[in-house]
C-alpha positions in Angstrom: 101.6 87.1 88.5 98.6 89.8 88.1 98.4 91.2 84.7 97.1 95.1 84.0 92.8 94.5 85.1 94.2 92.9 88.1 93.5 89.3 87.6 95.9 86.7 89.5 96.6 84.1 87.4 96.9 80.9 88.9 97.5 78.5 86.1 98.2 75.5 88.3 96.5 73.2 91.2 92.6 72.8 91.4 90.4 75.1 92.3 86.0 74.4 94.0 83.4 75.3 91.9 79.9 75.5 93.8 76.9 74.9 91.9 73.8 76.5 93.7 71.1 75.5 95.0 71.9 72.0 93.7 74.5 71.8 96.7 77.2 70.2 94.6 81.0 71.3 94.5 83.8 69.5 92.3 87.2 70.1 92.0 89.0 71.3 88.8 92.3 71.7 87.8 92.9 75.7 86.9 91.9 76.7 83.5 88.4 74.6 83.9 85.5 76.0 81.7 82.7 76.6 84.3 80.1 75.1 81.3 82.8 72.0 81.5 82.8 71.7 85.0 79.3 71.8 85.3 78.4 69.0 83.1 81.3 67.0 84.6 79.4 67.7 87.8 76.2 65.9 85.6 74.6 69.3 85.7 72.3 70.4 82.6 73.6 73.4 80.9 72.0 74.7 77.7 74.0 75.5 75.0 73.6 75.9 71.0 76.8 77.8 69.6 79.7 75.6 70.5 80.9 77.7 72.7 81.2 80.7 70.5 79.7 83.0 72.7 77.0 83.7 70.4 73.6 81.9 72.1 74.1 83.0 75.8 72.4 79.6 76.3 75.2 79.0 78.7 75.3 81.5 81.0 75.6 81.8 85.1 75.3 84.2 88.0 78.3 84.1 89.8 77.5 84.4 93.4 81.3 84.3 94.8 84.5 84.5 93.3 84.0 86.8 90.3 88.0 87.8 90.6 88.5 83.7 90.1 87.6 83.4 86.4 89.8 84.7 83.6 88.9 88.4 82.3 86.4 89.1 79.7 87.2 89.3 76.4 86.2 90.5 73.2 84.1 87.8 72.4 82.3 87.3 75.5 82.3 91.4 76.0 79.9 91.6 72.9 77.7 88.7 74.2 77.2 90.3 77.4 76.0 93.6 75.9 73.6 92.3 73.3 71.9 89.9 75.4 72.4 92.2 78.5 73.3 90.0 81.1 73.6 90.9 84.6 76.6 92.6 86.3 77.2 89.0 88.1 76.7 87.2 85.1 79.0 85.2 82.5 79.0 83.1 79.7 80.4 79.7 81.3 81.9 78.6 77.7 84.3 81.8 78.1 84.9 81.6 81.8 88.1 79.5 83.0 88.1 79.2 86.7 91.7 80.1 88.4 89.9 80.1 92.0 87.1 78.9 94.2 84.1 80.0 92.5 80.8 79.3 93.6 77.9 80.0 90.8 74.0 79.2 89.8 72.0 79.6 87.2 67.8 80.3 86.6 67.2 75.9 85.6 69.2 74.6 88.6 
């Protein structure tokens, strides 16, 4: 099922996330936070709103697999454009992964 910006949704099975350079992948079921499945993999990630999108503490360079996570929202949309993140960059308490994804961050 793709809805109007394209995005698959894939709201079942497990998906790889790869967390660069640390070489570690994990598998998540579909609809896994990448801030969540980076601490599952025992990974540091800073983070001081709660997952508001507010701090941009949280956020990752997504290296492959950008049409993986769920669409930007509102929220997240605002973050992005006051703490001007990257084109490859999300806030990982706002993006789900629905697909392989591999991702780093600057403290990894």
């Amino acid at each position: 099922m793709e809805d109007l910006f394209g995005f698959v949704h894939r709201r079942s099975g497990t998906h790889t996330v790869r967390f660069q350079p640390a070489g570690i992948a994990l598998r998540v079921a579909a609809g896994t936070l990448l801030l969540d499945a980076a601490r599952e993999a025992g990974l540091p990630v800073a983070q001081s709103c709660g997952g508001f999108a507010v701090c941009s503490w949280c956020r990752m360079q997504v290296l492959e697999g950008w049409e993986n996570l769920s669409p930007i929202e509102r929220p997240e949309e605002r973050l992005i454009a006051r703490q001007q993140f990257a084109p490859n960059e999300r806030a990982s308490c706002q993006a789900a992964v629905f697909g392989d994804v591999v991702v780093t961050t600057t403290y990894w």
